[in-house]
C-alpha positions in Angstrom: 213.5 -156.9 -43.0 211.7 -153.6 -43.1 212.0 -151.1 -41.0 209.3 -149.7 -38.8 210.0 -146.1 -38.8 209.2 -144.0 -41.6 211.7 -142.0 -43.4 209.9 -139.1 -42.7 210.1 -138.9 -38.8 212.0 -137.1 -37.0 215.4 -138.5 -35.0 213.4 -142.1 -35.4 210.7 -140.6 -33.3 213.3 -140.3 -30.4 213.5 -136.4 -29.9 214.8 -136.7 -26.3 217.6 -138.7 -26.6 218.7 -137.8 -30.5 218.9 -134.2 -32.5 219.3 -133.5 -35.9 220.3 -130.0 -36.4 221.2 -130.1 -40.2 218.7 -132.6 -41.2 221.4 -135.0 -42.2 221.7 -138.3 -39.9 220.1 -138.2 -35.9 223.1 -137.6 -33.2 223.2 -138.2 -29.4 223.2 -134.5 -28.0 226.5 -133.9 -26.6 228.1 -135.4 -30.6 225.6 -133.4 -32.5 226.9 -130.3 -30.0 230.7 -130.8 -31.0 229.6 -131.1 -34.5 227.5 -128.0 -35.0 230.5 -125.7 -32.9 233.1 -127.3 -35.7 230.1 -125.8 -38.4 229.7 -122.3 -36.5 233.5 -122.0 -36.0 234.1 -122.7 -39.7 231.6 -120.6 -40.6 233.1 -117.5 -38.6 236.5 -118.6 -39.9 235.3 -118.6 -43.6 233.4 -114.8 -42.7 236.2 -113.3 -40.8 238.8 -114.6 -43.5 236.6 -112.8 -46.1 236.3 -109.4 -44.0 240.3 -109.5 -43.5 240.8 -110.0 -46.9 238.3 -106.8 -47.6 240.0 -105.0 -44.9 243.0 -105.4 -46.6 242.5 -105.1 -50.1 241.2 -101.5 -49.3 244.1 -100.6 -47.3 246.5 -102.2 -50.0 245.0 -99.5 -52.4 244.9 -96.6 -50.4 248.3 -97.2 -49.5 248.9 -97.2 -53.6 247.1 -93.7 -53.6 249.7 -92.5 -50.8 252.7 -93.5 -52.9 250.9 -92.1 -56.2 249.6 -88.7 -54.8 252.1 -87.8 -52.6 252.0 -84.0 -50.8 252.3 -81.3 -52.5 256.1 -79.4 -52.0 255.2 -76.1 -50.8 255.2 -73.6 -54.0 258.2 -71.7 -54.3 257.7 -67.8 -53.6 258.8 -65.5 -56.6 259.8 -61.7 -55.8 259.6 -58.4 -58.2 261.8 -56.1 -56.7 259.6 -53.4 -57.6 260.8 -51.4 -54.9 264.3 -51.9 -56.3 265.6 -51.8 -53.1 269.2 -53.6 -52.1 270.1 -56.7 -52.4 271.7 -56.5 -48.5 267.4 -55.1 -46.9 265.5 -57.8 -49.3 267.7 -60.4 -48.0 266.9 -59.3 -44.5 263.7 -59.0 -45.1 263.0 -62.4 -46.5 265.1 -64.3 -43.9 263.0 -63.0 -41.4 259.8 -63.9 -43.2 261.5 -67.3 -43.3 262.4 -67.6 -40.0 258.7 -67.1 -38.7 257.8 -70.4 -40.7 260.7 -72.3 -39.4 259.2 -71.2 -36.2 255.7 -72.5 -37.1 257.4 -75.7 -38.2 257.3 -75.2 -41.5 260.5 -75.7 -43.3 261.0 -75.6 -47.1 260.2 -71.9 -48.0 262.0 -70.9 -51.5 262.6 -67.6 -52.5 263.0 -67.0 -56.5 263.7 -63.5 -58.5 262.0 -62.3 -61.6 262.7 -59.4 -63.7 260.0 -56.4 -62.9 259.4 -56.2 -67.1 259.4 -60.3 -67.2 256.6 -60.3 -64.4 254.1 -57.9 -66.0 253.5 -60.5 -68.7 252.0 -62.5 -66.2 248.5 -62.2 -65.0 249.0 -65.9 -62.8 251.7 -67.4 -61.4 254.7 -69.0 -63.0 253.5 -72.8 -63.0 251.6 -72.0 -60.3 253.4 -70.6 -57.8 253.2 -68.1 -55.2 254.1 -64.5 -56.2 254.8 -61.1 -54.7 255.9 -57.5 -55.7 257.9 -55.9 -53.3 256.6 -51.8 -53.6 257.8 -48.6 -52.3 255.5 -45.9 -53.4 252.4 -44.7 -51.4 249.6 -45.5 -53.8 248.0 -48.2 -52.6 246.3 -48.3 -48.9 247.3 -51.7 -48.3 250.3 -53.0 -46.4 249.7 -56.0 -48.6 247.7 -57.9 -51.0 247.5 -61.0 -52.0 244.6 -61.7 -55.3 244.4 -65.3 -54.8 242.4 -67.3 -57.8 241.6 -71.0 -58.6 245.0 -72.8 -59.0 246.6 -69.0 -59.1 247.9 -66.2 -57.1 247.4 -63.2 -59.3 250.3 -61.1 -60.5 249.4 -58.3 -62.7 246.9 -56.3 -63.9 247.8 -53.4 -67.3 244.2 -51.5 -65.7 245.2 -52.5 -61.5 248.7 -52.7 -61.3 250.2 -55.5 -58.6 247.7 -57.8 -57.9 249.9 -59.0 -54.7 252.2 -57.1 -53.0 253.5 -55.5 -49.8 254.2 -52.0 -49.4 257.3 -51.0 -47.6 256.1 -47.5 -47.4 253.2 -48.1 -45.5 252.8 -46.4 -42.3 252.6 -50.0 -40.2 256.2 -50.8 -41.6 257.6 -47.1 -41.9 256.7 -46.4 -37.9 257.5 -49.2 -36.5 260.9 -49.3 -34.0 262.1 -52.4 -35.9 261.2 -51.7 -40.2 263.3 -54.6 -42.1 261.6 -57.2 -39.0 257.7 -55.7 -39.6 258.5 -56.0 -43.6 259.4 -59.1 -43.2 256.1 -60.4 -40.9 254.2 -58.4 -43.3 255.9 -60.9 -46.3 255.0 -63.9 -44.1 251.2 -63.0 -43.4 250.8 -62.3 -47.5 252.6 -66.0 -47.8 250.5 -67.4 -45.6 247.4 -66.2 -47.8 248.6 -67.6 -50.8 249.4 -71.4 -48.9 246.3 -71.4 -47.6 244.1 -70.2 -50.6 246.4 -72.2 -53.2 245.4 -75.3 -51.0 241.9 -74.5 -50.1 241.8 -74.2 -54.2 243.4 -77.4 -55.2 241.1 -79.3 -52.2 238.1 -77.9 -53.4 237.1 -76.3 -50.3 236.1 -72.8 -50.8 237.9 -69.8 -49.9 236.8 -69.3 -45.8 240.0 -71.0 -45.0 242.2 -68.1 -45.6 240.2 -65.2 -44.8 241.8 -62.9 -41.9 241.3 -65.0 -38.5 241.2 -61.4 -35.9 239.5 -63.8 -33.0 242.9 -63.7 -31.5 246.2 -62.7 -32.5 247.8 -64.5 -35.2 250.2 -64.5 -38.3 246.3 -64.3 -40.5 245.1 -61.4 -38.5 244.1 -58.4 -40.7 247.0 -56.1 -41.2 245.2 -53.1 -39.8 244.1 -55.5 -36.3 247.2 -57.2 -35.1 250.4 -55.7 -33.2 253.1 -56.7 -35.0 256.1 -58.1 -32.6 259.2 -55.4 -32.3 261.3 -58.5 -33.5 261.9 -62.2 -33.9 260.9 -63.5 -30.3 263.8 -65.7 -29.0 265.1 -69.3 -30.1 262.5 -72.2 -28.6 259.9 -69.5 -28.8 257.0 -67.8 -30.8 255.2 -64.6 -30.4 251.6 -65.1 -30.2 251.1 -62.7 -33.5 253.7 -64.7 -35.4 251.5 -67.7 -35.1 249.9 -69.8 -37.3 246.6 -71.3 -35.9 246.6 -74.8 -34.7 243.8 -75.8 -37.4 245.7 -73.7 -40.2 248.4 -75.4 -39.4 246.6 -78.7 -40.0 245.1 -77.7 -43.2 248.7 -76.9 -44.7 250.3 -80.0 -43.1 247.5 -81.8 -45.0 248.3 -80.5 -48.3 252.0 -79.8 -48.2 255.2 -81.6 -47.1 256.1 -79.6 -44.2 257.4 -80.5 -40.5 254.9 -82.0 -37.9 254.4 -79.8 -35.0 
């Protein structure tokens, strides 16, 4: 027997009782409505599976540039005793330069020695490290300099002289009630330059990041500008000029393994 309805009609010409939502076979409503949330949910399942798997894939790899570009250590610091002072006064004067970092949270600061003759060869750094000549004479102006290049803090110049330095016979260290202390925040601004500017270097940023920051007083303030403290300020505190700025701060703690404030 035949049947009477055409193959072509829809839900055998019976739309109020019978749907059929993915033209297969005509369902009662509420079995067609189970059916199609099964579809949907799978459907979700099958897209949400596929955006986890995305999800994770990406962090899988960033996780493998993490382990394979690790921060940079912080460059070791290499001293010309130009000045040819003793080794009792440069110690001092480093270890307070050192202690203003620890203060800022940044640990890790090495100190290394180079022969005054060994340095002059050198118009960059030695593998790319920080340097500075300790001086004593009254020629240049500066307390300090720091001639900071891509990848390269400058050293030497046969037609300049010291490319960067600090002067201990500058009038900002020589008056000063407390001398070995103001050398030694005068070491740490000039170290701070050459963090900053080695780092704004190697990210490709430009060199705005370590200019002098004289809004308010800070460890980048221009030499001339700030008031240096008359000495350490106590354990479990920080003078305001011995600062470094919070968003300094973050742009070193980017680049360079150092302590979280």
């Amino acid at each position: 027997m035949t049947s009477s309805i055409s193959t072509y009609a829809y839900v055998l010409n019976n739309p109020l009782s019978l749907v059929d939502p993915f033209g297969m076979s005509p369902k009662g409503a509420k079995e067609t409505a189970g059916d199609t949330e099964t579809r949907v949910n799978y459907s979700n399942d099958k897209a949400n599976e596929r955006e986890k798997a995305k999800v994770e894939k990406k962090a899988a790899e960033q996780k493998k540039v993490n382990e394979n570009s690790p921060k940079n250590k912080i460059p070791e610091v290499w001293i010309a005793n130009v000045a040819n002072i003793s080794v009792e006064k440069l110690s001092l004067i480093l270890a307070n330069a050192t202690a203003i970092f620890v203060k800022n949270g940044i640990l890790g600061l090495k100190f290394n020695f180079v022969d005054v003759k060994e340095a002059k060869k050198h118009y960059g750094t030695y593998k790319y490290q920080m340097f500075i000549a300790i001086r004593n004479d009254n020629n240049p102006s500066a307390s300090g300099l720091s001639k900071i290049g891509p990848g390269e803090v400058g050293v030497y110049d046969e037609r300049i002289g010291w490319l960067s330095y600090i002067n201990l016979a500058h009038s900002s260290y020589t008056s000063h009630k407390n001398p070995i202390y103001a050398q030694g925040y005068g070491l740490a601004h000039e170290i701070l330059h050459q963090l900053l500017g080695l780092a704004s270097y190697a990210r490709r940023e430009g060199t705005n990041v370590f200019d002098h920051e004289d809004s308010i007083e800070n460890l980048n303030m221009d030499g001339m500008k700030v008031q240096i403290p008359l000495g350490l300020s106590p354990p479990g505190t920080i003078h305001l000029a011995e600062t470094i700025l919070q968003y300094q701060y973050d742009y070193l703690f980017k680049t360079y393994e150092t302590n979280e404030r």
